[in-house]
C-alpha positions in Angstrom: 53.1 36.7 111.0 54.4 38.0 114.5 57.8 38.1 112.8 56.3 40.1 110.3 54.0 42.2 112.4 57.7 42.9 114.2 59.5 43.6 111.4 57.1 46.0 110.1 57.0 47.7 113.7 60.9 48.2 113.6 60.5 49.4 110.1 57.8 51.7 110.9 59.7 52.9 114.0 63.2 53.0 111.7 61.0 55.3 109.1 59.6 57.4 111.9 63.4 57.9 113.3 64.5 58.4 110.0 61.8 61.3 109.1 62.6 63.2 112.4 66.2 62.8 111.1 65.2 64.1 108.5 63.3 66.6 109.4 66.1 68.1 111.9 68.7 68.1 108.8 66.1 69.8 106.5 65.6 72.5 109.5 69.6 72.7 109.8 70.1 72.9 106.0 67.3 76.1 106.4 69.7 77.3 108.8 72.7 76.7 107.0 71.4 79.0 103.6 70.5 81.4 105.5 73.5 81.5 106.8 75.4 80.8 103.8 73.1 84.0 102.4 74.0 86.4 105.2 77.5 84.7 104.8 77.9 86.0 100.9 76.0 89.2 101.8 78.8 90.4 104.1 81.2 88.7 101.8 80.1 90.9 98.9 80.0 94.4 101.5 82.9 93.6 102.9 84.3 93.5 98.9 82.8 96.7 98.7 84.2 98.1 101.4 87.8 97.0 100.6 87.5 97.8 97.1 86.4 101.7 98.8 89.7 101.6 101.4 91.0 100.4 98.3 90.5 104.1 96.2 90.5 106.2 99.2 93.9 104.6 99.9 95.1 105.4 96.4 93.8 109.2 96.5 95.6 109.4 99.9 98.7 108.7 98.5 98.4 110.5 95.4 97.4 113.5 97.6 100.2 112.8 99.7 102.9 112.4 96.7 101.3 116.0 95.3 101.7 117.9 98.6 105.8 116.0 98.9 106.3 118.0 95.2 104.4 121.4 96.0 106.7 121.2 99.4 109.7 120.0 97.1 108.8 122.8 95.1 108.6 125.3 97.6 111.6 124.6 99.2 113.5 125.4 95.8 111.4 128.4 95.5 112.7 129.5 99.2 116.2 128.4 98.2 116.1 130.8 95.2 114.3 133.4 97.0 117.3 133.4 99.8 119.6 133.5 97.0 118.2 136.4 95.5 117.9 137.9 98.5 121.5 137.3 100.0 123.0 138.5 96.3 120.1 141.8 96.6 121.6 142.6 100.2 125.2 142.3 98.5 124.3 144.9 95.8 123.1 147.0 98.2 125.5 146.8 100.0 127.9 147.8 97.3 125.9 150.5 96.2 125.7 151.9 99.2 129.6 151.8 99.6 130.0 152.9 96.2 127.6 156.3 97.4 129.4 156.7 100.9 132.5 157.2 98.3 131.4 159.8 95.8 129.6 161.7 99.0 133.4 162.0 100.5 134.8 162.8 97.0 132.6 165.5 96.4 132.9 166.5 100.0 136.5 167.1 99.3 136.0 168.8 95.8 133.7 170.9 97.9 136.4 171.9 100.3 138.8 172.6 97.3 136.3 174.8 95.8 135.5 176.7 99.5 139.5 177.0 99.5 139.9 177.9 96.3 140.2 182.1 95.6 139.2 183.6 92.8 141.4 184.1 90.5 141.4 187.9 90.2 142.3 187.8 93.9 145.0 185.3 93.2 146.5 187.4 90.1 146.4 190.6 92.6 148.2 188.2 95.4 150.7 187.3 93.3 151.3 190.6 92.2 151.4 191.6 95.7 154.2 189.0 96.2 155.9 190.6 93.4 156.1 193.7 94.5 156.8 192.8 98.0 160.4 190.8 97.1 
């Protein structure tokens, strides 16, 4: 019976190490979901959060490739615009020439006509002349 009192002793001890045992894994299993828990919490805002990066990502870069054609566009406006404006200043240009001429034409028709005598006065010269040879 002393063998069996002592067996019963280790098993009783082996049971009482065994339930602390288990009682410290139970305890680190708590831990563990909760950690597991906060684990797929952050998981699932950190998702979140990508998944938001994600769009404002995409809107940047849509905003970006918009603003690249308005500038695009402008610069073929500006283009045009200097165009117009280079042939305007040519047309002016000629125009002006063009009014600097008929100004010194009719300048000299002017002249002509301030030189010119009437023509009783020339018919009365000429007679003059006439009479004078």
């Amino acid at each position: 019976t002393s063998h069996f009192f002592e067996e019963g002793k280790k098993l009783q001890n082996r049971a009482d190490y065994l339930e602390q045992e288990n009682e410290k894994l139970k305890a680190q299993v708590a831990e563990l979901k909760l950690q597991k828990a906060d684990l797929e919490q952050n998981y699932q805002e950190a998702l979140l959060r990508a998944k938001e990066s994600h769009e404002q990502n995409f809107a940047l870069v849509k905003k970006h490739q918009r603003t690249l054609n308005e500038l695009e566009a402008a610069r073929k406006m500006d283009a045009q615009l200097r165009a117009d404006n280079n042939r305007l200043a040519q047309e002016l240009k000629q125009a002006e020439q063009t009014i600097e001429n008929k100004v010194l034409e009719l300048q000299t028709e002017s002249q002509k006509h301030q030189n010119m005598v009437m023509r009783e006065v020339h018919q009365e010269l000429k007679e003059q002349m006439k009479t004078l040879k």
